[in-house]
N, C-alpha and C positions, 0 to 999 in steps of 0.2 A: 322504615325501608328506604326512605329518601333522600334519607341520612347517609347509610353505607353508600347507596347508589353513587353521592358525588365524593366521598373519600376514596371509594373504589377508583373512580373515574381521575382522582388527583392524582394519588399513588401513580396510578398508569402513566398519567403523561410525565409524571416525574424519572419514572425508570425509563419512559421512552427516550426522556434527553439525556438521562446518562447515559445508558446503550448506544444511544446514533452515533455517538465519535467514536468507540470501538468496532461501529460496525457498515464503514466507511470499503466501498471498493477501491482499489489499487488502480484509480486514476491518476497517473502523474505527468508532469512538466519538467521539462529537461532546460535547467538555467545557466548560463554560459558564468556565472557568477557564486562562490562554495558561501557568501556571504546570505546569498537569498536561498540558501537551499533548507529544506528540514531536515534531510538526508545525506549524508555525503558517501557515495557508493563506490566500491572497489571491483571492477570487471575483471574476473578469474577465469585464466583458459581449463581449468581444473574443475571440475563438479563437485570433489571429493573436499576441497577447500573450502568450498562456497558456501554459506549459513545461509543463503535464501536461494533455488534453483527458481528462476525463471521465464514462464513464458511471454512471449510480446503476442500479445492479440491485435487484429486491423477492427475489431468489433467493440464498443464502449460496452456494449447489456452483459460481455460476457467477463468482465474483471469481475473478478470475485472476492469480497475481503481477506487480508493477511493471508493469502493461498498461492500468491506467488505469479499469478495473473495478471499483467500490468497490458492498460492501455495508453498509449501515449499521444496527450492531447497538445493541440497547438497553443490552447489558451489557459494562462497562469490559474484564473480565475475559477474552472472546472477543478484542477486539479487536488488531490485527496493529498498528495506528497508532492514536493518541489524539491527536485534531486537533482544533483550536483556528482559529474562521475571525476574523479584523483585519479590521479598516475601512479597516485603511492597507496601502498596498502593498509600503510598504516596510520594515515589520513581520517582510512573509512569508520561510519555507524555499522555497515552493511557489504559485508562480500558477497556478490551475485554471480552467479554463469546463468547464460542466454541458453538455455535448449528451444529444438526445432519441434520439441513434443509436449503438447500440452498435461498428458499424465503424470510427466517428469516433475511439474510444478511444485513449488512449495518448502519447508523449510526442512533445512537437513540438521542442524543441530540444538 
């Protein structure tokens, strides 16, 4: 019984470090440089374009993973994604629009 107890207990932590990097909130860092970025984002006046709708929250607990929920911190260090926004669209990983609604949230294609 002591046996399973600590296989069980290995398993676990092992699926728990795969999982935690997939399951990371949408904290990010806005860098004046596309070189330091993970992301490079293309800002769409269009919703209907956009592959991720998202909202900007002023509350860090409320980012939510991959859900479109971004809070934006001051320091590199916090952040989940280090993003970088182009002029050009076809630059981007990631076309976004900003909605004022946080239901709006999340990915559209």
């Amino acid at each position: 019984m002591n046996k399973k107890f600590i296989i069980c207990g290995v398993l676990f932590f092992i699926l728990f470090l795969f999982t935690s990097g997939f399951l990371q909130s949408q904290v990010v860092y806005l860098t004046k440089y596309k070189s330091e970025a993970d992301k490079v984002i293309y800002i769409s006046n269009y919703k209907s374009e956009a592959d991720l709708v998202v909202y900007e929250t002023d509350y860090k607990s409320e980012a939510e993973p991959w859900s479109g929920i971004w809070y934006f911190t001051k320091y590199k260090s916090e952040a989940d994604w280090v993003i970088y926004f182009s002029k050009y669209k076809s630059e981007a990983d990631i076309v976004v629009y900003f909605t004022r609604y946080k239901s709006e949230a999340g990915w559209n294609k």
